[in-house]
TORPAPA-127626 format. One record per residue (C-alpha): residue number from 1; residue in three letters; chain; x, y, z. Coordinates in steps of 0.001 Angstrom, whole numbers, always signed. Layout:
N
+-----+------+-------+---------+---------+---------+
:  nr : rest : kette :       X :       Y :       Z :
+-----+------+-------+---------+---------+---------+
: NUM :  ALA :     A :       X :       Y :       Z :
...
+-----+------+-------+---------+---------+---------+
This chain:
121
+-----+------+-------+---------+---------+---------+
:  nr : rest : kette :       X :       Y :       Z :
+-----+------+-------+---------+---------+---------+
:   1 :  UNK :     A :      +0 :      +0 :      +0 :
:   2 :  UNK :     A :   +1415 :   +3204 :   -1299 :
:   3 :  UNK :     A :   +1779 :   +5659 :   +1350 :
:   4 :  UNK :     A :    +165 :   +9231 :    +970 :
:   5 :  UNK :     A :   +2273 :  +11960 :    +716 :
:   6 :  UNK :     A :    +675 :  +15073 :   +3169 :
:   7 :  UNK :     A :   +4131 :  +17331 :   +3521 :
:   8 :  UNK :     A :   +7439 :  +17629 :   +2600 :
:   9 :  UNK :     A :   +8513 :  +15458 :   +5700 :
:  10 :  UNK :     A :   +6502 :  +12372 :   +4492 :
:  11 :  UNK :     A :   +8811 :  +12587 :   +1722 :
:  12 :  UNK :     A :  +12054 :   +9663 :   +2358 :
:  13 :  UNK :     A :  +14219 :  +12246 :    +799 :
:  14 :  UNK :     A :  +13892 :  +14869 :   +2871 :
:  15 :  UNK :     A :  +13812 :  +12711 :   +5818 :
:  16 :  UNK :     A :  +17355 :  +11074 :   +4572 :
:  17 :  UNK :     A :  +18708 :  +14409 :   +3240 :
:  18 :  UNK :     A :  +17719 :  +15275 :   +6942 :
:  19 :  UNK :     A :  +19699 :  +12288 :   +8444 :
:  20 :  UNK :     A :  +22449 :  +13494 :   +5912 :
:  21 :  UNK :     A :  +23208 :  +17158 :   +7692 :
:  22 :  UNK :     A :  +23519 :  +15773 :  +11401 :
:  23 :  UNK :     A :  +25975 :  +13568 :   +9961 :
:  24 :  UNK :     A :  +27684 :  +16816 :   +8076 :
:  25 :  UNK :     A :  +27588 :  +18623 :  +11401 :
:  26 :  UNK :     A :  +29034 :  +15957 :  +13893 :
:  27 :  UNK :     A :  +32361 :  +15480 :  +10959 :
:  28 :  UNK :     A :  +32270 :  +19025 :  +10773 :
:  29 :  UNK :     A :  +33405 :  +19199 :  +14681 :
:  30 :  UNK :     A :  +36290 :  +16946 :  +13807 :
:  31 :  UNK :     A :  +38007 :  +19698 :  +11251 :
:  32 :  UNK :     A :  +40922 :  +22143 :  +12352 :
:  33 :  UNK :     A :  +39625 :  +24959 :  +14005 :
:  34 :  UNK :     A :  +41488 :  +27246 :  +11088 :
:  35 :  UNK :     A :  +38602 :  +25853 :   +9140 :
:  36 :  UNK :     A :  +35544 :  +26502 :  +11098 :
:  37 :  UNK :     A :  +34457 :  +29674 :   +9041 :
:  38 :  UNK :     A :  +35906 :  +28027 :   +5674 :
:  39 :  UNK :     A :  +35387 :  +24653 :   +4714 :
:  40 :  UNK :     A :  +33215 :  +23761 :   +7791 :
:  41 :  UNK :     A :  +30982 :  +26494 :   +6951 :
:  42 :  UNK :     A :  +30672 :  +26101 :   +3198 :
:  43 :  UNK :     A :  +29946 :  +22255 :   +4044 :
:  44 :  UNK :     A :  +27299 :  +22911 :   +6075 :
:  45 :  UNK :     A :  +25461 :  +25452 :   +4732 :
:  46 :  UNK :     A :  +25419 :  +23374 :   +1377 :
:  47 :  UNK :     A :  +24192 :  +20377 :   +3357 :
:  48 :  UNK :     A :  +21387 :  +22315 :   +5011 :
:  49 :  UNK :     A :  +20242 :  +23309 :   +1496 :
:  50 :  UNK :     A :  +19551 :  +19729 :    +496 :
:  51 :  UNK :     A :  +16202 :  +19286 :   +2521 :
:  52 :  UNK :     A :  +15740 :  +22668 :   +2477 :
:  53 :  UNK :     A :  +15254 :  +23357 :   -1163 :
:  54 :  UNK :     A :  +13049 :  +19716 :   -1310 :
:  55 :  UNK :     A :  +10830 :  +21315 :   +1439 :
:  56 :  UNK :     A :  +10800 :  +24468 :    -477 :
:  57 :  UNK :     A :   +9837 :  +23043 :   -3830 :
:  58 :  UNK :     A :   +7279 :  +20440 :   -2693 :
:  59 :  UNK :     A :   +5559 :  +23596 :   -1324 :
:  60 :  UNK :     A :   +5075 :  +24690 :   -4327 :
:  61 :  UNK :     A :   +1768 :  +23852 :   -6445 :
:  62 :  UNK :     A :   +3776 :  +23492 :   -9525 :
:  63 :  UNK :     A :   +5229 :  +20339 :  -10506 :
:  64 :  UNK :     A :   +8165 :  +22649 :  -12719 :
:  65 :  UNK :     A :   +9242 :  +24367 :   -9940 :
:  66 :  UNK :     A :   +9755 :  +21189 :   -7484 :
:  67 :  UNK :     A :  +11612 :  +19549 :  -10359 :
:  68 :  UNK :     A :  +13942 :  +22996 :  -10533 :
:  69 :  UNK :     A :  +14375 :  +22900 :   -6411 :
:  70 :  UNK :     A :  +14919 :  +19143 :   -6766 :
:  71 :  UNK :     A :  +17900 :  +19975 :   -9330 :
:  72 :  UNK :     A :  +19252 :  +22996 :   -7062 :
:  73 :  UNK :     A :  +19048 :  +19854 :   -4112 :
:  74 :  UNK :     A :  +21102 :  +17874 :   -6484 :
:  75 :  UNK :     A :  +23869 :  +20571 :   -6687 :
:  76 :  UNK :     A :  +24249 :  +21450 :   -3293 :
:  77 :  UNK :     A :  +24707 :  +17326 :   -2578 :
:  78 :  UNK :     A :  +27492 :  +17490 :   -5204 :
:  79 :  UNK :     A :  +29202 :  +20502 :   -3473 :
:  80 :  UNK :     A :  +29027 :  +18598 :    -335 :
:  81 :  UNK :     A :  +30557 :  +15013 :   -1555 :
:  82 :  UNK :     A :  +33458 :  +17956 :   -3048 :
:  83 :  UNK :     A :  +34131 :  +19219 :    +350 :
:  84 :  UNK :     A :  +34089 :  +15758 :   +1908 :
:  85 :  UNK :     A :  +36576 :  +14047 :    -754 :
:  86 :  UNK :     A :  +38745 :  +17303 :     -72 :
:  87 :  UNK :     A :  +38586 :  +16808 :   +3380 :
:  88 :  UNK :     A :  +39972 :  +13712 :   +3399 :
:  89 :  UNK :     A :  +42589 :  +14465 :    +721 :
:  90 :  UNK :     A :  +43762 :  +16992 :   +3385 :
:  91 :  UNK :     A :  +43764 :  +15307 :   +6453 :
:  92 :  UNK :     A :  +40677 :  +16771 :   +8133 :
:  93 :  UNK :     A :  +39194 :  +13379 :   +8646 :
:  94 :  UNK :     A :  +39918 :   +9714 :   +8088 :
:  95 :  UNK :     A :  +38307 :   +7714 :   +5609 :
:  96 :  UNK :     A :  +36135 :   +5413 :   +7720 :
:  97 :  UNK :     A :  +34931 :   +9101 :   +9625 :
:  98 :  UNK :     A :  +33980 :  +10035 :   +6208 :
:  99 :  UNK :     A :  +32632 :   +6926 :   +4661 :
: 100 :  UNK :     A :  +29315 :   +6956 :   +6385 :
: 101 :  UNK :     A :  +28542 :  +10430 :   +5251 :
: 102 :  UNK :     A :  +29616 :   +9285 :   +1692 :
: 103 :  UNK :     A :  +27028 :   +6552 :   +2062 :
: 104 :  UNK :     A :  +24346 :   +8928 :   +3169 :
: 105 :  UNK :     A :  +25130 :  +10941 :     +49 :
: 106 :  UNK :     A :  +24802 :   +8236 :   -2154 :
: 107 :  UNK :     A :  +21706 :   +7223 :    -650 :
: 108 :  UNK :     A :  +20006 :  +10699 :    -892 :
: 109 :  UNK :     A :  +21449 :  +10908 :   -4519 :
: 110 :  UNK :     A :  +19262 :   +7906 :   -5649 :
: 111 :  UNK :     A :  +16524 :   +8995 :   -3639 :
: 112 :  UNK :     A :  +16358 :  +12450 :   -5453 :
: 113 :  UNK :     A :  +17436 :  +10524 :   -9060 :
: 114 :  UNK :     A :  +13910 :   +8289 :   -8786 :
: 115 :  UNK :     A :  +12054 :  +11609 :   -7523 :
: 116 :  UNK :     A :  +13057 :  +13327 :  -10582 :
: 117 :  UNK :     A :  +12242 :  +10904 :  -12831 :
: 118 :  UNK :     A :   +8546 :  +10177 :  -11334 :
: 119 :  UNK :     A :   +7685 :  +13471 :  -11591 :
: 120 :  UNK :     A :   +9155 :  +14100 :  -14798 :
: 121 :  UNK :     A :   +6802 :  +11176 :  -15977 :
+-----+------+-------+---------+---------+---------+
């Protein structure tokens, strides 16, 4: 049985791209201080976009403008998986701090990839 979609928050994206920003937050912590109004802010302000621009666009009545919000979603998830593989390149965090949050991106990539597509069909 297909469950009925109310809000935004009924929505498994948002509730993983959710899931996905605590994780960005507790990493964060783990970065060099020299970096807490750099990369640490950049990161997170990108990651809090993700949800927020599906919760933005689903509360719109037109289906063009969720798929745009959807796509903006997209991009800030791509500027976040740049700041976590450049993290690790530099040293802010080991690989197996970083490999659950690269799961979680995956995970909300595929989840916004099938959105799209339903709603472009």
């Amino acid at each position: 049985m297909e469950k009925h979609i109310k809000s935004y928050k009924d929505l498994q994206v948002w509730q993983e791209a959710m899931e996905l920003v605590a994780s960005i937050y507790r990493v964060a912590k783990s970065f060099p201080e020299t970096e807490k109004f750099g990369m640490v802010q950049q990161m997170c302000r990108a990651g809090v976009s993700v949800p927020a621009n599906i919760a933005e666009g689903h509360g719109s009545s037109h289906r063009r403008v969720f798929l745009d919000h959807l796509s903006i979603a997209r991009g800030f998830l791509m500027e976040v998986e740049t700041y976590i593989q450049l993290a690790e390149k530099l040293g802010f965090a080991e690989g197996n701090e970083l490999r659950p949050v690269q799961n979680q991106l995956e995970q909300v990539s595929r989840l916004l990839s099938g959105l799209i597509r339903s709603l472009k069909t």
